[in-house]
N, C-alpha and C positions, 0 to 999 in steps of 0.2 A: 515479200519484203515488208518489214514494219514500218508505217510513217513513223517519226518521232513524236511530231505535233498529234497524233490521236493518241498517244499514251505517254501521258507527264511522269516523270520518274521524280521520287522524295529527295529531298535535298537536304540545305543542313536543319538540326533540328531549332524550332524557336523555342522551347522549353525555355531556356537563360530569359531569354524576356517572359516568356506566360509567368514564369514563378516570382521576377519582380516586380513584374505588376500587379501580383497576387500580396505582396511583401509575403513570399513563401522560398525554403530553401529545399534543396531536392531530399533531405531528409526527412521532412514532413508530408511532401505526396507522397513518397516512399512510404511513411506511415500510413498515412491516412488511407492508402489503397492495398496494404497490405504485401507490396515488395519490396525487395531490397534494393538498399540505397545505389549498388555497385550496377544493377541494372540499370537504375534512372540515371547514370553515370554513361552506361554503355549507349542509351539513348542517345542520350547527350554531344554523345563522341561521333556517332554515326554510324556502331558497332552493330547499333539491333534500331529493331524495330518494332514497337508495339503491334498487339497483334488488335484482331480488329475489336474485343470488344473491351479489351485492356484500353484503346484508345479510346472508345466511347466514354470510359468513367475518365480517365485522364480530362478528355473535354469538357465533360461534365464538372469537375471538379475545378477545372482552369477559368470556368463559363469561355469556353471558346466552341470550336466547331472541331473538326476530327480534323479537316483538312487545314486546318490554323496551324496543329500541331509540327508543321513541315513547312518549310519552305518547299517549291515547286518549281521542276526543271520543266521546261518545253521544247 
């Protein structure tokens, strides 16, 4: 049986805040990294999920951490 509390499950995404406190709109990290916008969309929604090293530049780009990129269920 799985504890819950040893493995956190992603939550909603905080993208909407990274990008305005970036003053950035999700058409621009879309640009800037080279996806489309309908994915940073689908992020967004809580459709998908970056994969692990799409998040790294995403962090990179946000100055956040990977695990920023999510709120975090316990």
């Amino acid at each position: 049986m799985r504890c819950k509390w040893m493995y956190p499950e992603p939550g909603r995404s905080r993208l909407p805040y990274l990008l305005a406190r970036n003053n950035m709109k999700a058409v621009d990290l879309a640009r800037d990294l080279d996806i489309s916008q309908g994915f940073i969309s689908d992020v967004m929604a809580g459709k998908k999920f970056f994969s692990y090293p799409l998040a790294a530049k995403v962090a990179h780009r946000l100055g956040c951490t990977m695990e920023e990129l999510q709120e975090w269920d316990y």
